[in-house]
Steps between C-alpha positions, in 0.01 A plus 500: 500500500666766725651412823245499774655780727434754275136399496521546855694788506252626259224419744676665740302525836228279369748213452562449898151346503565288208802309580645679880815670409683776642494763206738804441274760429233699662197620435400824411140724542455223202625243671828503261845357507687809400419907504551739237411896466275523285144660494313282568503136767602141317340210542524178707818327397885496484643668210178770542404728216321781633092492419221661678238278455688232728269497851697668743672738225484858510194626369600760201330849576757761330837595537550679846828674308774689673315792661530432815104541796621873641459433862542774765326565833122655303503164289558290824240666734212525214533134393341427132255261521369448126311271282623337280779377658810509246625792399842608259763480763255619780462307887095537540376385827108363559376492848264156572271612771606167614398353870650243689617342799812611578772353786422612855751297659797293363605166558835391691712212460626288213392276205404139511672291201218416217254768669206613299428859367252682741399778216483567135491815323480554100163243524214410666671269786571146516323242248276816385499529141286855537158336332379331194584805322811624657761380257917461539643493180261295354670297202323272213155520409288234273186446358266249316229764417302449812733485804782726583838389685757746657804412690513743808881396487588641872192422689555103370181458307273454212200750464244314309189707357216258417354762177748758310536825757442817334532728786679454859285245606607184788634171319303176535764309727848443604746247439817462707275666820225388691350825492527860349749605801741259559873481283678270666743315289438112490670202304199271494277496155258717711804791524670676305839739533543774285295419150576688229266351190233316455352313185127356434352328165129501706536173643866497669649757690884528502715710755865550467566495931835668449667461830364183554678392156183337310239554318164384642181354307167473597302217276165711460442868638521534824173617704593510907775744645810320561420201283844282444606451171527183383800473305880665537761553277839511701739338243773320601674502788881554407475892369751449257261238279318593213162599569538623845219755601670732659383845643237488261360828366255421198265233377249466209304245396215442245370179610764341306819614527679607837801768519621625789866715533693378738702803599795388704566243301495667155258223377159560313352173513196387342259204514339425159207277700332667776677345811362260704723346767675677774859605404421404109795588304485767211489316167769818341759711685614810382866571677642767221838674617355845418224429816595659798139516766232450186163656720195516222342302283258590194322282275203383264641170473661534211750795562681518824693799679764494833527838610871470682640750795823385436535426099883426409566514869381890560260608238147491582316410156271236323520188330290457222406172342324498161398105559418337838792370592511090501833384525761524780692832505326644222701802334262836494427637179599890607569723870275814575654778744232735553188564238594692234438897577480409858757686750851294377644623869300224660607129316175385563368212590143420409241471749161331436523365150144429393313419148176631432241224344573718145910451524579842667838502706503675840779579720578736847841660562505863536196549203248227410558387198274336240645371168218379241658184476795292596823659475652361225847641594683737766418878265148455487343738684208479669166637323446723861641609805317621760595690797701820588726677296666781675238749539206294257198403662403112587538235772897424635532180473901549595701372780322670766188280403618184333804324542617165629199264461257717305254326276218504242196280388247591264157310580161600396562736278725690839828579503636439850845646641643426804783749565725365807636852660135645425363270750151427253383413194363688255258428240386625151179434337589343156858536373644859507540710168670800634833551641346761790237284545406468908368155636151459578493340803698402779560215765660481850469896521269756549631694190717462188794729668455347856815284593371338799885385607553917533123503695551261719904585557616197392916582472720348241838390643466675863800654677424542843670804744388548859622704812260304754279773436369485116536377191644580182512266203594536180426300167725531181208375269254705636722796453389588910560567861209384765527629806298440821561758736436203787579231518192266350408200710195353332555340150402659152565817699521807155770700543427873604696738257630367094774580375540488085818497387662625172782237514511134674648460805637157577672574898397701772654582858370711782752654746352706790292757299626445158355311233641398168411294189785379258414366140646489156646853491320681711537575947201648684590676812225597781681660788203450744274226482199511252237474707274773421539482083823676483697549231867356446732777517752378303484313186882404342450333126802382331773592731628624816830666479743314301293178514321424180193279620478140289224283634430618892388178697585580842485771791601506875508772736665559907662668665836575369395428076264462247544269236411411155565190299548429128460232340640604147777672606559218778565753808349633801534844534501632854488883645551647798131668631190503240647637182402764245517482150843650469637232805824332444554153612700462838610153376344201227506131551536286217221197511403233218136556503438685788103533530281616833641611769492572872689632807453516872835741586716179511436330253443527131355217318377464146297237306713426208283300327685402218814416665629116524310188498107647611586851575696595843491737778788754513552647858729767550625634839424857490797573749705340216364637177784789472783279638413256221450222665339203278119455561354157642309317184270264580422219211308318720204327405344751322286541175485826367475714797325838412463686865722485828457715830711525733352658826678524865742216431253272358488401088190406319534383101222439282607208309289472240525240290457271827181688604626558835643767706844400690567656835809510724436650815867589520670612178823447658393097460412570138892675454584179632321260288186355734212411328196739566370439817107534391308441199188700359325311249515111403838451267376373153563605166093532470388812615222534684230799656382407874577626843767235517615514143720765303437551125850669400584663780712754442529836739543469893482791727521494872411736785576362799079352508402384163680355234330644144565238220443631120440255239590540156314495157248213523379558838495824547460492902656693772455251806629621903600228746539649856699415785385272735 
């Protein structure tokens, strides 16, 4: 058995909900424990290994290479609005049309502790899941031949369709909700909070209710929205025991049997009776040392697959059993990477593993693959691959559409795909024969190429930037800058101008007129607000001056410098004025870790998220910075910290892993080691959406009026709290 940290540690941020501790490493735009230059984003877990087809990664849509956007004054004033968005190493902007109420007058005074959230961009507004059709990252699907199940993971329900859909028509009725609107979290068997799978044999239904840490049953199908289930699955209560269900990502069942992966705790456990007592322990537990966050399960009932994010603690990959497994810790007969032929940069991970009623094996990753049979050992390669292959025709099923969560189910003679980052399923009549073969049919959009998350503006990891006067926010995931030229002040408000990005930024900062985004290796520069669909006029890939850029995580701007932090190379890099490419460094501090950053003209602070015990705050004394005067670290009680601002004296820190925002009105009281004086959000280790409620808060940004709030990775909200 290994030790239990490193099952935490591989975990990484999911772990705080498990078992409460402080970890030492922060999450990334995949929600990982460490960052790395490399191509593509990594996936949700210390020790990351970079894959795109984690939700939240980077979607994959060419090499932007080292010629760098020409920008002069004709490419500023004639802005490029295009279709499609993504171009090699290009900015392209889209105007909206968008409408909206916009701020007339703004608020005075100061917060209340535990105050709620007035406004919510990237959504529809408060317990508003968008419709019966609006997905959020839907997850599992299941079938028995007549009804289809989804898990609409972020809006907190099941979607139940009554007959098979062919075509984008409503589901039957909702479990988790009382209606098609509502997505309010819940812990009672009428709620659910964040599900990612879901299982049926035709007379039970099974739900693995992730962040509620048990799997649900309901006795015979359910018929009324909302119906409780009538059984749960929570294990046991000390999350160190054998046969704890912990952060549960998969289940399957065939009336029988009972598996279900739980993922924190590096346990596949499996009931070989169909359960029927609250809290009934497995009959077999699979703890191998080679587990790290096992996520998938496949199976006919006689073979069994794990697909694994974190394999040999940072290799995403498969476990393939030849036999169902019936004994305690049962060795695996061999280890799949990636299918054979697929793309061997990715490690992947398999998605969906169904069985066809004739023995074919299906899988999702960045193809869908379909292997006549069983795979009898880690070279056989599957009998076809469909999707794109550099310039071939066919459907991407790749990180931009699949992902964390994906899933298959082939019923009635239908294959079924539920691809995560796509925001829909898609559906084939029969079982596909060609590798550029396009799917018939589609579900939860309007077309096959539709991603309703880009229609509907819902932003992946938001970074929020205001003057007071608009509003700028960009998304590393979504590869793109929002902007509202005012300042929205009605929810679900779209943004009016798009920015898409050839590289991801992960930091922004907004001094008087100048805007810039900071990411991997790349700095965008505008020297006058983008308003109007202007162009950045500079773009600086790979290094300014002398500095060679590692892994860019951080950018501040005032008065006096600009600055730039690195988390590879450990430094911040600070100039005098808004550098050019050929810009030497006035002076570098040296930083473990640093990550975001932020600066009012006094004071420099930076979220150095994997530094001590739960990630600290670093404040530096601007005055000080070339007299080299130590900075003020704050290991407070923090968990992974991802955003601070600092704004006319005041600090704000988005401590993440607590779902809440601290705030000391003074930052002088923070230098001096006073708890935060007020609270935003309820301290827990389960996140939660709500008014009231954070779900990974990560990104605060005051100005003066309204506090903007953006959550990270499996929320995907921007929420304002104003002054009162």
């Amino acid at each position: 058995m290994k030790p239990r940290w490193l099952i935490l540690l591989a975990v990484g941020v999911m772990a705080l909900a498990v078992i409460g501790l402080k970890l030492t490493s922060p999450p990334n735009s995949a929600g990982c424990a460490i960052y790395d230059n490399e191509p593509d984003a990594c996936v949700a877990h210390a020790g990351c290994v970079w894959n795109d087809t984690e939700q939240m990664c980077d979607p994959v849509t060419g090499a932007p290479g080292d010629v760098e956007t020409p920008v002069d004054d004709s490419t500023k004033s004639t802005p490029k609005f295009s279709e499609p968005p993504f171009g090699l190493g290009e900015v392209t902007v889209r105007i909206t049309g968008s409408t909206y109420d916009a701020v007339s007058q703004k608020p005075e005074g100061w917060f209340v502790n535990g105050q709620s959230a007035d406004l919510m961009l990237s959504g529809f507004g408060f317990d508003n899941a968008g419709g019966p059709l609006m997905f959020n990252h839907q997850g599992g699907i299941a079938s028995d031949g007549q009804h289809f199940i989804l898990a609409d993971r972020n809006n907190n329900r099941v979607l139940v369709w009554n007959q098979l859909p062919t075509s984008n028509e409503e589901p039957s009725l909702v479990l988790g909700q009382p209606n098609f609107i509502s997505n309010s979290p819940g812990a009672g068997l009428g709620n659910l909070n964040w599900p990612v799978a879901v299982a049926t044999d035709g007379t039970h239904l099974l739900v693995a209710d992730t962040y509620n840490y048990r799997v649900l049953i309901w006795n015979s199908f359910p018929t009324q929205n909302g119906q409780p289930a009538d059984l749960s699955l929570a294990g046991p209560t000390d999350r160190f025991e054998d046969g704890v269900v912990g952060w549960p990502w998969a289940v399957w069942t065939d009336g029988e049997k009972v598996v279900v992966t739980s993922t924190a705790a590096s346990q596949v456990l499996i009931w070989n009776s169909f359960p029927t007592q609250n809290n009934q322990e497995p009959d077999v537990v699979i703890s191998l040392d080679d587990f790290g966050t096992p996520r998938t399960i496949g199976s006919d009932g006689s073979n069994l697959v794990i697909g694994d994010h974190n394999a040999f603690g940072n290799r995403p990959g498969n476990f393939f059993w030849k036999t169902f497994p019936t004994q305690n810790n049962q060795p695996y007969d061999f280890f799949m990477g990636n299918a054979p032929g697929g793309d061997i940069r990715r490690g992947e991970i398999m998605w969906g593993p169904t069985f066809t009623p004739t023995g074919e094996f299906l899988v999702v990753s960045d193809k869908l693959y379909i292997w006549e049979i069983f795979p009898q050992n880690s070279e056989e390669v599957p009998s076809l691959s469909l999707g794109v292959t550099g310039t071939s025709g066919g459907y991407d099923f790749g990180g931009s559409q699949s992902g964390d969560g994906s899933s298959m189910v082939y019923a009635n003679d239908n294959l079924y795909v539920s691809l995560c980052n796509g925001n829909k399923v898609v559906g084939f009549y029969g079982l596909p024969t060609r590798a550029d073969q396009m799917p018939d049919f589609v579900i939860g959009a309007p077309d096959l190429n539709t991603n309703t998350l880009e229609t509907e503006f819902i932003m992946s990891n938001p970074v929020p930037a205001t003057n007071g006067e608009s509003l700028f926010v960009s998304s590393d995931f979504d590869r793109k800058l929002y902007v509202w030229s005012s300042l929205p002040d009605e929810s679900g408000a779209h943004p009016d101008y798009v920015y898409d990005l050839p590289e991801a930024p992960w930091d922004n900062a907004l001094h008087e007129d100048t805007l810039v985004l900071a990411g991997k290796q790349t700095v965008f520069i505008w020297d006058g607000l983008p308003l109007d669909g202007s162009l950045p006029d500079q773009i600086i890939r790979s290094s300014m001056g002398s500095v060679n850029f590692g892994e860019l995580l951080g950018v501040a701007l005032d008065d006096r410098y600009f600055y730039l932090s690195d988390k590879i190379n450990n430094q911040i890099y600070v100039w005098e004025g808004i550098p050019g490419e050929s810009s030497e460094p006035a002076f570098t501090l040296n930083l473990e870790g640093p990550g975001r950053l932020s600066s009012d003209g006094t004071y420099l602070a930076v979220a150095a998220t994997e530094r001590g015990p739960g990630g600290s705050v670093v404040i530096y004394r601007i005055d000080d910075l070339i007299t080299g005067n130590p900075a003020v670290i704050l290991n407070g009680d923090f968990n992974l910290p991802q955003g601070v601002n600092v704004w006319n004296g005041h600090l704000f820190v988005g401590d993440t892993g607590h779902n809440v925002v601290q705030i000391w009105t003074a930052i002088e009281d923070a230098i001096g080691g006073k708890p935060a004086d007020l609270i935003f959000g309820t301290q827990s280790n389960v996140p939660l959406i709500g008014s009231r409620t954070l779900f990974w808060p990560a990104v605060p940004v005051f100005d003066g009026s309204y506090l903007w709030v953006g959550e990270f990775k499996f929320s995907e909200r921007l929420l304002r709290f104003r002054v009162q």
